[in-house]
PDB file of N, CA, C, O and CB in Angstrom:
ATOM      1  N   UNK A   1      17.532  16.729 -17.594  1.00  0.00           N
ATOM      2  CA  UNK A   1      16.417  16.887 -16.688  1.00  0.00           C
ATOM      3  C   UNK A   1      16.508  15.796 -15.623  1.00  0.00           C
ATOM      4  O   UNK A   1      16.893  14.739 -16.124  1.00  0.00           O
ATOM      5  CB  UNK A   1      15.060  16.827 -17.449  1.00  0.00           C
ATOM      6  N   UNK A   2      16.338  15.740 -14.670  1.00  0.00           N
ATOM      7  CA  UNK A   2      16.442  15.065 -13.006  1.00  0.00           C
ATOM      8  C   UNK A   2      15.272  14.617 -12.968  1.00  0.00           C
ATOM      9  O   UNK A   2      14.449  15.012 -13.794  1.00  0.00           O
ATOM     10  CB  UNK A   2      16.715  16.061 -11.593  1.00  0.00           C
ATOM     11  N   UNK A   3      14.998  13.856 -12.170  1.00  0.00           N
ATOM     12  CA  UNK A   3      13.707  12.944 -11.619  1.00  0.00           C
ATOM     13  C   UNK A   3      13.840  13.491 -10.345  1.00  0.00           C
ATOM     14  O   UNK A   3      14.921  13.591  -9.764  1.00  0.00           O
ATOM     15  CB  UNK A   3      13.755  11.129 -11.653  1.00  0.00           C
ATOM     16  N   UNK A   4      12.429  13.959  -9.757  1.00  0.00           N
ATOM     17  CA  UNK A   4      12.573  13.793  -8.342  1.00  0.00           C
ATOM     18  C   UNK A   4      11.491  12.845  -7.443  1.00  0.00           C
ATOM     19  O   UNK A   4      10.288  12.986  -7.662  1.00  0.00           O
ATOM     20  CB  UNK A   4      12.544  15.178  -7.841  1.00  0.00           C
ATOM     21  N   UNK A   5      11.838  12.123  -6.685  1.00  0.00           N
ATOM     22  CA  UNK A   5      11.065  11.294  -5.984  1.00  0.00           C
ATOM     23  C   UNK A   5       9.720  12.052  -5.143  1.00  0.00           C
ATOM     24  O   UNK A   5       8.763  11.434  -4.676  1.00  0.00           O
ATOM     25  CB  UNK A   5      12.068  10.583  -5.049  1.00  0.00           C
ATOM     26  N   UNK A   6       9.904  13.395  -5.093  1.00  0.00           N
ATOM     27  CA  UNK A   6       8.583  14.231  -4.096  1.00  0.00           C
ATOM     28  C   UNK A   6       7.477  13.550  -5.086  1.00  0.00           C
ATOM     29  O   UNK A   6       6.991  12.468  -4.758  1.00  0.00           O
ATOM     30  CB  UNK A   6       8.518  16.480  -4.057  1.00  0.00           C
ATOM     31  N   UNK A   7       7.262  13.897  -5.747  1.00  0.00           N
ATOM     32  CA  UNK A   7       5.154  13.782  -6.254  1.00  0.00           C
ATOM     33  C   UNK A   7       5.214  12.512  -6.648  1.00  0.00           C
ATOM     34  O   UNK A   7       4.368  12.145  -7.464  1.00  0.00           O
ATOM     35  CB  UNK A   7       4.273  14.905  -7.895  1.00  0.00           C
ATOM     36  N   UNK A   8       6.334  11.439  -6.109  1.00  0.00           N
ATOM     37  CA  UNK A   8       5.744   9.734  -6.765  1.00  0.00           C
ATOM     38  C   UNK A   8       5.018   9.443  -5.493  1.00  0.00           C
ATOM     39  O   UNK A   8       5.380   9.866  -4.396  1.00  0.00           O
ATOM     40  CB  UNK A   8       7.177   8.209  -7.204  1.00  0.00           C
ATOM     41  N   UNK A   9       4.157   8.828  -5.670  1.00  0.00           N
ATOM     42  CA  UNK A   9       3.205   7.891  -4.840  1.00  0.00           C
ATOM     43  C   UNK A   9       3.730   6.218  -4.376  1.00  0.00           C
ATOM     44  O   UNK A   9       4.499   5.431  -4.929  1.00  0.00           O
ATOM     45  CB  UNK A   9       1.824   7.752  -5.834  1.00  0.00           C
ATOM     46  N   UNK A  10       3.047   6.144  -3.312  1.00  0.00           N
ATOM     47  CA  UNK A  10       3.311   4.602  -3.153  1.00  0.00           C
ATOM     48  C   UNK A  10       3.878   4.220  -1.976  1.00  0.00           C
ATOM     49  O   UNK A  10       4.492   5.262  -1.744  1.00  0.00           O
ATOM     50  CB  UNK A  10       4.175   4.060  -4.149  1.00  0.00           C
ATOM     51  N   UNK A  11       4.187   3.345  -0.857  1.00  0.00           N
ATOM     52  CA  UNK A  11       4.720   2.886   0.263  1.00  0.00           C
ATOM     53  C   UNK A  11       6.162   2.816  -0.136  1.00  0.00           C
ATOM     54  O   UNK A  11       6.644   2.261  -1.123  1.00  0.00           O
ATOM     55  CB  UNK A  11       4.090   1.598   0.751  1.00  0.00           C
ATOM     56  N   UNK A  12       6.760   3.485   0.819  1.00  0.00           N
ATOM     57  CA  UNK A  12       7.929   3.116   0.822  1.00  0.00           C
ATOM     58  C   UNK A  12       8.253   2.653   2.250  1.00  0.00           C
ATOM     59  O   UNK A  12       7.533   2.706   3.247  1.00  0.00           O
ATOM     60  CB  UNK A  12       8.723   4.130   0.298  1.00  0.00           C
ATOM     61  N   UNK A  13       9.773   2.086   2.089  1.00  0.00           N
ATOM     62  CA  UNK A  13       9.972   1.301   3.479  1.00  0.00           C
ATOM     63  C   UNK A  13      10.718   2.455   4.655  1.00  0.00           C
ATOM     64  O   UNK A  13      11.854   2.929   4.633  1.00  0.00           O
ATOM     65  CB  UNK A  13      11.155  -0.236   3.159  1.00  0.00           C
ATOM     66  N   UNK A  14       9.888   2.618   5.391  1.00  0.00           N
ATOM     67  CA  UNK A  14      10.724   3.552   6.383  1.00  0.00           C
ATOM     68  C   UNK A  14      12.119   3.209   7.015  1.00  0.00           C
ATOM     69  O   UNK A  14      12.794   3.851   7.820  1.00  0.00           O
ATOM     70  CB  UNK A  14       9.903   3.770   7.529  1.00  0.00           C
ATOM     71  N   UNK A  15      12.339   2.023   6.417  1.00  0.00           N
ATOM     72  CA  UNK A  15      14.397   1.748   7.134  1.00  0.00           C
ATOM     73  C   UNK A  15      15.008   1.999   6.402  1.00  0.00           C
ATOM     74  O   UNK A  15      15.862   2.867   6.585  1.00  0.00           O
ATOM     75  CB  UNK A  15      15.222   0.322   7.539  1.00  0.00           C
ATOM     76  N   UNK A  16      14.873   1.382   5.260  1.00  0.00           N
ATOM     77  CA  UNK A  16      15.583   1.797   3.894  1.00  0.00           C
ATOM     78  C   UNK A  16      15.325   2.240   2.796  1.00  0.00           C
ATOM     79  O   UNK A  16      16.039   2.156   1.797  1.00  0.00           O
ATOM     80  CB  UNK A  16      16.039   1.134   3.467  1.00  0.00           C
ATOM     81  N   UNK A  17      13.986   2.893   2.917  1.00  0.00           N
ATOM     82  CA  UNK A  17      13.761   4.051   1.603  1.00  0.00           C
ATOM     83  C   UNK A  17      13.488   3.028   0.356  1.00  0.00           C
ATOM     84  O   UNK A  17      13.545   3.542  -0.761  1.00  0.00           O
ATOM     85  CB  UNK A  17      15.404   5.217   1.214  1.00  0.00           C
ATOM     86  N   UNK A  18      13.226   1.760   0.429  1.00  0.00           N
ATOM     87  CA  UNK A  18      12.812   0.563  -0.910  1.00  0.00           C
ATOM     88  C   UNK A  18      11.506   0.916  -1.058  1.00  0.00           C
ATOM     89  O   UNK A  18      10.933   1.471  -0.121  1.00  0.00           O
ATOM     90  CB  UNK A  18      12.905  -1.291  -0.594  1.00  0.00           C
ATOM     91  N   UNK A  19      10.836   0.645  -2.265  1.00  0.00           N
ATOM     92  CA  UNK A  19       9.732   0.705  -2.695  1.00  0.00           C
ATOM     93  C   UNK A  19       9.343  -0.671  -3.071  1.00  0.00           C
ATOM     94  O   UNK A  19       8.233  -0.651  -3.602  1.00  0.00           O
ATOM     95  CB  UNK A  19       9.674   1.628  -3.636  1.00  0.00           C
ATOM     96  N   UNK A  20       9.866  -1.908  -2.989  1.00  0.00           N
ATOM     97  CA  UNK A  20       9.269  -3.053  -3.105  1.00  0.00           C
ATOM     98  C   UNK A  20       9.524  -3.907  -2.055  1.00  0.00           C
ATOM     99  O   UNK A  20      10.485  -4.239  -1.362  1.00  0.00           O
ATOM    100  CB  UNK A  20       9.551  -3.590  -4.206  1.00  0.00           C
ATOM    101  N   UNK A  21       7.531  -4.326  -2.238  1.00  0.00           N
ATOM    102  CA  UNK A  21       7.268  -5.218  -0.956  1.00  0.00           C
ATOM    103  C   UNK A  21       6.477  -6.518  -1.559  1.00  0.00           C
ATOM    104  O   UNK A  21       5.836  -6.615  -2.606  1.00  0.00           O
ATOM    105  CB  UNK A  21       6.263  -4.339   0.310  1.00  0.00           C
ATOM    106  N   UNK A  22       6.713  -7.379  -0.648  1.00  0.00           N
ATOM    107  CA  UNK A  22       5.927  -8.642  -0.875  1.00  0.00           C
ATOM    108  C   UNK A  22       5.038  -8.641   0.360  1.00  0.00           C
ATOM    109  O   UNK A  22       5.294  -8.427   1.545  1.00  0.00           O
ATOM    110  CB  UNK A  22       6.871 -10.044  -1.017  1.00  0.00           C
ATOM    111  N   UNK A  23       3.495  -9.059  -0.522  1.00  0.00           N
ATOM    112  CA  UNK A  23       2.471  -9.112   0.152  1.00  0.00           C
ATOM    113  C   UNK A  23       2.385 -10.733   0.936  1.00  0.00           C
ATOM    114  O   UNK A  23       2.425 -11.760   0.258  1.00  0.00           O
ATOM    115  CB  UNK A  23       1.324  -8.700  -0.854  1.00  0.00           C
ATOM    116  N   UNK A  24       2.266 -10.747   2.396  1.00  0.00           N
ATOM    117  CA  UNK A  24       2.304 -11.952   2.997  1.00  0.00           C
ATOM    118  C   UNK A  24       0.992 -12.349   3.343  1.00  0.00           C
ATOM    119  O   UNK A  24       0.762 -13.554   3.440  1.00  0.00           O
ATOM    120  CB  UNK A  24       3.138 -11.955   4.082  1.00  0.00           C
ATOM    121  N   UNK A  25       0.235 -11.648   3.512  1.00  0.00           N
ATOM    122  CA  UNK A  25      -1.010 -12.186   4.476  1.00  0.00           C
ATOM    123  C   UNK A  25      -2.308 -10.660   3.911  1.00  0.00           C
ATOM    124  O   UNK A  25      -2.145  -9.472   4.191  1.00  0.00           O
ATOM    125  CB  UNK A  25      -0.335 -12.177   6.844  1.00  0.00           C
ATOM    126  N   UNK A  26      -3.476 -11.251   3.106  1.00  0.00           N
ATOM    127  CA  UNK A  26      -4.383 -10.353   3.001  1.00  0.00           C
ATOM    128  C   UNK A  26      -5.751 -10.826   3.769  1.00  0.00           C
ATOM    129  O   UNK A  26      -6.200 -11.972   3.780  1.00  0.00           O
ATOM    130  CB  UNK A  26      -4.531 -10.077   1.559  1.00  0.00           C
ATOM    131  N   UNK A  27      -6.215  -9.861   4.303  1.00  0.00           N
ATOM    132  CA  UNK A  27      -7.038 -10.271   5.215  1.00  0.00           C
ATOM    133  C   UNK A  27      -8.884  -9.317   4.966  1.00  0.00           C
ATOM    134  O   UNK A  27      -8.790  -8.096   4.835  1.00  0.00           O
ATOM    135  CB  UNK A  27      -6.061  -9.919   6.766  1.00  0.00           C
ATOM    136  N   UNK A  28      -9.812  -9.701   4.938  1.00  0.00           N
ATOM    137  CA  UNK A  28     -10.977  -8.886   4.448  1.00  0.00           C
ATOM    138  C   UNK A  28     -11.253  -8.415   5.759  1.00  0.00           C
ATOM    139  O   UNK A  28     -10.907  -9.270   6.575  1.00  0.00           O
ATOM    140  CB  UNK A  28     -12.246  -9.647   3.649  1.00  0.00           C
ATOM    141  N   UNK A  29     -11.871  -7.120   6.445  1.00  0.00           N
ATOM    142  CA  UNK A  29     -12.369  -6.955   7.477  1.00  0.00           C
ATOM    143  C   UNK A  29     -13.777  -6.461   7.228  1.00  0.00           C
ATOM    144  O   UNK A  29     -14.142  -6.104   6.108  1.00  0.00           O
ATOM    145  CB  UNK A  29     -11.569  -6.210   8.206  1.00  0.00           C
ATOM    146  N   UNK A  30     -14.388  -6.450   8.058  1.00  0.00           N
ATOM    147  CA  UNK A  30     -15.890  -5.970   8.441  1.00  0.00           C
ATOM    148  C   UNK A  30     -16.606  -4.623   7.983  1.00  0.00           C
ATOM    149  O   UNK A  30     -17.786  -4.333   7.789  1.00  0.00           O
ATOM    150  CB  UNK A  30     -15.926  -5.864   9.885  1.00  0.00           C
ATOM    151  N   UNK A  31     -15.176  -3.783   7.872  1.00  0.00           N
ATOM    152  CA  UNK A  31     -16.327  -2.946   7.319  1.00  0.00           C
ATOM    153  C   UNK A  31     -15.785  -2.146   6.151  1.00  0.00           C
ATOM    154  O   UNK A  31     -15.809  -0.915   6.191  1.00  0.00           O
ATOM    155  CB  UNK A  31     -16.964  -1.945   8.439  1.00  0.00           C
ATOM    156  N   UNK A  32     -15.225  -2.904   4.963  1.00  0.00           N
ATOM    157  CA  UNK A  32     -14.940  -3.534   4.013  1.00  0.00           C
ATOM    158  C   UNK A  32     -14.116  -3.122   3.260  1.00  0.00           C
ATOM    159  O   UNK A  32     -14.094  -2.919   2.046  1.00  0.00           O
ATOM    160  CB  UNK A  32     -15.727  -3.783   3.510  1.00  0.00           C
ATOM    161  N   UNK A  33     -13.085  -2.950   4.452  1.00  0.00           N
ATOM    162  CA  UNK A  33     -11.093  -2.574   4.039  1.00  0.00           C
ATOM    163  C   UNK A  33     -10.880  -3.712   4.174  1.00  0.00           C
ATOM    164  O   UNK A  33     -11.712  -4.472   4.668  1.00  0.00           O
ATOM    165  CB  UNK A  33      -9.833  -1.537   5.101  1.00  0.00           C
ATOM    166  N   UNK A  34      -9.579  -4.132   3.715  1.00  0.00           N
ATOM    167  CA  UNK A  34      -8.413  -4.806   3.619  1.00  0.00           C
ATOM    168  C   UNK A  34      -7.205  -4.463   3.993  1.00  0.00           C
ATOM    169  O   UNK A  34      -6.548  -3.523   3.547  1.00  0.00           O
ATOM    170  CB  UNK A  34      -8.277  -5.052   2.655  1.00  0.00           C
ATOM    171  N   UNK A  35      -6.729  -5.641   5.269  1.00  0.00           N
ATOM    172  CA  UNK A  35      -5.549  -5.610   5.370  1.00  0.00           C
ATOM    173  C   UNK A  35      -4.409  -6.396   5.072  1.00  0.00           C
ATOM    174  O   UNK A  35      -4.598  -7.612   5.057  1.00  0.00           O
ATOM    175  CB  UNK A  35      -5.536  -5.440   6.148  1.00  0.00           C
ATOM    176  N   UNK A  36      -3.323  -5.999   4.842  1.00  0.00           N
ATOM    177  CA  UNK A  36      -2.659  -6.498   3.726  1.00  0.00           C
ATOM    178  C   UNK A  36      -1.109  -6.002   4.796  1.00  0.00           C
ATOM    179  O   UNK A  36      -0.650  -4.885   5.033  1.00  0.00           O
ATOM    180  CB  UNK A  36      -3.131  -5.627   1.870  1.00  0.00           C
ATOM    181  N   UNK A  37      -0.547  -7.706   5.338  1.00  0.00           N
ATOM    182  CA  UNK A  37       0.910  -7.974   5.750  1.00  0.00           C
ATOM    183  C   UNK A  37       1.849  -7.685   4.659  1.00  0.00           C
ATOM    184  O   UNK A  37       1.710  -8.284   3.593  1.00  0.00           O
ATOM    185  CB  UNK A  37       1.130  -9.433   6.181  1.00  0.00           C
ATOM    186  N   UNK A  38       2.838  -6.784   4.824  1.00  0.00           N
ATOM    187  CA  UNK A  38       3.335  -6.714   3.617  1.00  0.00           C
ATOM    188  C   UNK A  38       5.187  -6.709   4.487  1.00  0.00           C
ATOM    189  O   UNK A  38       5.467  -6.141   5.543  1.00  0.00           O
ATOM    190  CB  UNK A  38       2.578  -5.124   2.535  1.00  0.00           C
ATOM    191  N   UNK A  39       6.104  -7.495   3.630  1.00  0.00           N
ATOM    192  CA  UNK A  39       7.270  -7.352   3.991  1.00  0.00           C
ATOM    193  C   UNK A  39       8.486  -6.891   3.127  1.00  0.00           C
ATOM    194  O   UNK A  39       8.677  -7.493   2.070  1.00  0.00           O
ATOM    195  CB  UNK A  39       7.443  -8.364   4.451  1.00  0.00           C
ATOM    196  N   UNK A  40       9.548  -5.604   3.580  1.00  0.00           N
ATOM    197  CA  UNK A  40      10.214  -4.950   1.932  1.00  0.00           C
ATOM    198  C   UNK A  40      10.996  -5.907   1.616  1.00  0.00           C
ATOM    199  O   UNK A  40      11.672  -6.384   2.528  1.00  0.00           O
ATOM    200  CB  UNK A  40      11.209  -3.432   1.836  1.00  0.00           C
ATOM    201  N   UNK A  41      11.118  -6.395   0.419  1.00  0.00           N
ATOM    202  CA  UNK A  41      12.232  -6.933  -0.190  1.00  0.00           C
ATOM    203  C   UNK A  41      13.732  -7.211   0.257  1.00  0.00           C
ATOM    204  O   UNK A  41      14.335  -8.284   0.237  1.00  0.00           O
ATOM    205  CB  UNK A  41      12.292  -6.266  -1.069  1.00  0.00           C
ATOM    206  N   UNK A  42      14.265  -5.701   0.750  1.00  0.00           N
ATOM    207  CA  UNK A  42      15.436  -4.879   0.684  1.00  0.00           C
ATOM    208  C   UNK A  42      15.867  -5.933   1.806  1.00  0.00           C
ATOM    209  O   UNK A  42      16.285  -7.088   1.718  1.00  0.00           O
ATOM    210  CB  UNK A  42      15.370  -3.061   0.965  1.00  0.00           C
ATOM    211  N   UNK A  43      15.578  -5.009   3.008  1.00  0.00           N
ATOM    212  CA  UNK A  43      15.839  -4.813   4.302  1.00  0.00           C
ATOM    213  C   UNK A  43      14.895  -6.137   5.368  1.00  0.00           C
ATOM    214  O   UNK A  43      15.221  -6.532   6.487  1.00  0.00           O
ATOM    215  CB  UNK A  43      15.377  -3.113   4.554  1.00  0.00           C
ATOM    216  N   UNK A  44      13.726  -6.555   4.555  1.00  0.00           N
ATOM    217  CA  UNK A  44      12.624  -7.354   5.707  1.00  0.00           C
ATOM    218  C   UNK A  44      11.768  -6.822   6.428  1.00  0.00           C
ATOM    219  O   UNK A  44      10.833  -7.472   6.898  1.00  0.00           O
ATOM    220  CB  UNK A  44      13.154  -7.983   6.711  1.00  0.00           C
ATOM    221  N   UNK A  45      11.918  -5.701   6.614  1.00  0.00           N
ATOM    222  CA  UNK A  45      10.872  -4.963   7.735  1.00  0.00           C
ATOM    223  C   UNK A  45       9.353  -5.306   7.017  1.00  0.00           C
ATOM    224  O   UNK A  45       9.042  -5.337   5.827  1.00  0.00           O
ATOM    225  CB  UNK A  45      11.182  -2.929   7.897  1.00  0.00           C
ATOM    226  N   UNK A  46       8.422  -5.587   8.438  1.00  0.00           N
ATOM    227  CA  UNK A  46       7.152  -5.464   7.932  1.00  0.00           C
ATOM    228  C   UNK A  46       6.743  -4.336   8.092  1.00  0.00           C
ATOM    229  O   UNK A  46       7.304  -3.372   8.613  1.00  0.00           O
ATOM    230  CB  UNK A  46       6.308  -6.243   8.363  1.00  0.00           C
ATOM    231  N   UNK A  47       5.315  -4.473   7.448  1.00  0.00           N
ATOM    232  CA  UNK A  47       4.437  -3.272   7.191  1.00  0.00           C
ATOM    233  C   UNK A  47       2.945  -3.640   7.538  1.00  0.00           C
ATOM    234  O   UNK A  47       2.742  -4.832   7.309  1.00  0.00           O
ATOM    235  CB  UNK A  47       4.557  -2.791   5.625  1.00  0.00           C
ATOM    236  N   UNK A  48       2.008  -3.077   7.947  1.00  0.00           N
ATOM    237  CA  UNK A  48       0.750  -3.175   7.924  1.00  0.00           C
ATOM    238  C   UNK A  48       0.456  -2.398   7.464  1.00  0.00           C
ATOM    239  O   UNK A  48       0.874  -1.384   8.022  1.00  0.00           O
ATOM    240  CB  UNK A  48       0.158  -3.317   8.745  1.00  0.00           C
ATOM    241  N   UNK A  49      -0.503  -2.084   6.062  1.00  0.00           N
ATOM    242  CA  UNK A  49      -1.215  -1.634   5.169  1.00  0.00           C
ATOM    243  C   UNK A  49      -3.054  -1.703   5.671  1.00  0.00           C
ATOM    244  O   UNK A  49      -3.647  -2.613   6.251  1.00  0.00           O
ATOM    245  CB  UNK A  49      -0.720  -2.507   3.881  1.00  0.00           C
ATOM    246  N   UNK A  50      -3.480  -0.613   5.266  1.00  0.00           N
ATOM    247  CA  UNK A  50      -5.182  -0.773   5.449  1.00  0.00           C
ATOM    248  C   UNK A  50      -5.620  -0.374   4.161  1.00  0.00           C
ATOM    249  O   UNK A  50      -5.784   0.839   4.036  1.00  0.00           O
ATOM    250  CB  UNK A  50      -5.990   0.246   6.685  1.00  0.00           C
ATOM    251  N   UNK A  51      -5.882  -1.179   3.039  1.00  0.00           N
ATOM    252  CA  UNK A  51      -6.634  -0.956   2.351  1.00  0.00           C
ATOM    253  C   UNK A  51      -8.234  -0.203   1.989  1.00  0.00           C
ATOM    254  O   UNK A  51      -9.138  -0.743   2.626  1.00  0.00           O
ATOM    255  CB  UNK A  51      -6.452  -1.720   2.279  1.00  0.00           C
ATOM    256  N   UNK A  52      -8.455   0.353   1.545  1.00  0.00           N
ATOM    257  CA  UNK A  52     -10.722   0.930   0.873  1.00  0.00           C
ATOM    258  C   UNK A  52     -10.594   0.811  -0.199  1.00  0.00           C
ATOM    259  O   UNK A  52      -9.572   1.167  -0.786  1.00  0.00           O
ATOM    260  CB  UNK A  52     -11.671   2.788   0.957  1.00  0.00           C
ATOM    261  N   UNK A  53     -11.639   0.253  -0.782  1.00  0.00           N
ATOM    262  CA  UNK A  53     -12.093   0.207  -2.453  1.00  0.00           C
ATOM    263  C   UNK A  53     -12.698   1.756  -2.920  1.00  0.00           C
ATOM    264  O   UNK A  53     -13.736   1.893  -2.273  1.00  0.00           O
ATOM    265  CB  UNK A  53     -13.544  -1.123  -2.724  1.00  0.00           C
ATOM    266  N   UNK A  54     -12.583   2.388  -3.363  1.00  0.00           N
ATOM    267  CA  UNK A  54     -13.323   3.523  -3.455  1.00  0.00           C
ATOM    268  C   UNK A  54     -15.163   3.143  -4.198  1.00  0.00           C
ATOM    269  O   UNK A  54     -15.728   2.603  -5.148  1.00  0.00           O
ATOM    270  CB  UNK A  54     -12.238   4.593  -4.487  1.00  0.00           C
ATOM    271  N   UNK A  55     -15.360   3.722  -3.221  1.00  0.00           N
ATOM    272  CA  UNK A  55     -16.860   3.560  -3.382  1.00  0.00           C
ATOM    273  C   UNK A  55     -17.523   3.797  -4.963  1.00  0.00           C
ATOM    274  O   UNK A  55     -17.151   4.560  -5.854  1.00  0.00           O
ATOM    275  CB  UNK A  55     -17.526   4.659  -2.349  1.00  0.00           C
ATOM    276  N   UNK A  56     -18.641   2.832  -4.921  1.00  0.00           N
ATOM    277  CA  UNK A  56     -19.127   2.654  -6.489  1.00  0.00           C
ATOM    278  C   UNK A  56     -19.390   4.163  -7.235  1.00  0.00           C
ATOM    279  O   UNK A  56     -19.295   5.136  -6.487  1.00  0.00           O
ATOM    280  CB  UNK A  56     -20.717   1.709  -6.521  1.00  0.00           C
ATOM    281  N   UNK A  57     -19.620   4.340  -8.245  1.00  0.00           N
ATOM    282  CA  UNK A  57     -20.276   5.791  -8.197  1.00  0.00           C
ATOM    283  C   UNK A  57     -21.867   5.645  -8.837  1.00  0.00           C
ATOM    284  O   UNK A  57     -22.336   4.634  -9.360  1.00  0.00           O
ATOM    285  CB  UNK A  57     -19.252   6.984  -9.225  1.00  0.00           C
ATOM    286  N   UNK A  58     -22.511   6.893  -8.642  1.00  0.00           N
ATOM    287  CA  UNK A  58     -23.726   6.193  -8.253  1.00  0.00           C
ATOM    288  C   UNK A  58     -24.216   6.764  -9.737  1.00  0.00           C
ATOM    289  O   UNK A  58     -23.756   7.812 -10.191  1.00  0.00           O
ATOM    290  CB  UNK A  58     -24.627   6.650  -6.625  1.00  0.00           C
ATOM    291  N   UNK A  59     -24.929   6.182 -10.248  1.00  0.00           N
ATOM    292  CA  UNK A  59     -25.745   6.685 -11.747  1.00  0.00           C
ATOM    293  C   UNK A  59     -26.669   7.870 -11.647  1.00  0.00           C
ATOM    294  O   UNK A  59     -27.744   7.850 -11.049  1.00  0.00           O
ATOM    295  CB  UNK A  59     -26.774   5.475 -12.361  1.00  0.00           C
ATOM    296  N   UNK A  60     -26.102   9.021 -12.354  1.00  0.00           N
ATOM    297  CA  UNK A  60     -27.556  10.146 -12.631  1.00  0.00           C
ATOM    298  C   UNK A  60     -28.531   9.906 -12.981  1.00  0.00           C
ATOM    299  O   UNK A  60     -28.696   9.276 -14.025  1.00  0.00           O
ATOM    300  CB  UNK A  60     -27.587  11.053 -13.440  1.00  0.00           C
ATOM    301  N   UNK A  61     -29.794  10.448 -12.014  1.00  0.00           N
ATOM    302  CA  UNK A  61     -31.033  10.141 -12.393  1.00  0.00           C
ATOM    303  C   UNK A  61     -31.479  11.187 -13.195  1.00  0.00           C
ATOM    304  O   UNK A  61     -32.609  11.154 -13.683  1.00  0.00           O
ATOM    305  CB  UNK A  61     -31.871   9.881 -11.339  1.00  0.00           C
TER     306      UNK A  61
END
């Protein structure tokens, strides 16, 4: 049986197809994402990432 990379999730590096990055610089913004400098391992290329927390969920009344 084969693995295929279609249904994995996750950033990959658009130069060289790496999936690991080191996070350089996280930053909180205003309306309450995160951005997150990220550079691949592989190759060096950066990345800018925009982080959201997914919102709380709210209790049934």
């Amino acid at each position: 049986m084969t693995s295929t990379r279609r249904n994995e999730r996750g950033l990959v590096c658009p130069r060289c197809g790496c999936r690991h990055f080191k996070t350089t610089h996280t930053e909180p913004l205003r309306d309450g994402r995160i951005r997150r400098r990220k550079t691949c391992r592989h190759c060096g290329r950066k990345i800018v990432t925009f982080e959201a927390t997914p919102a709380p969920a709210r209790p049934d009344r």
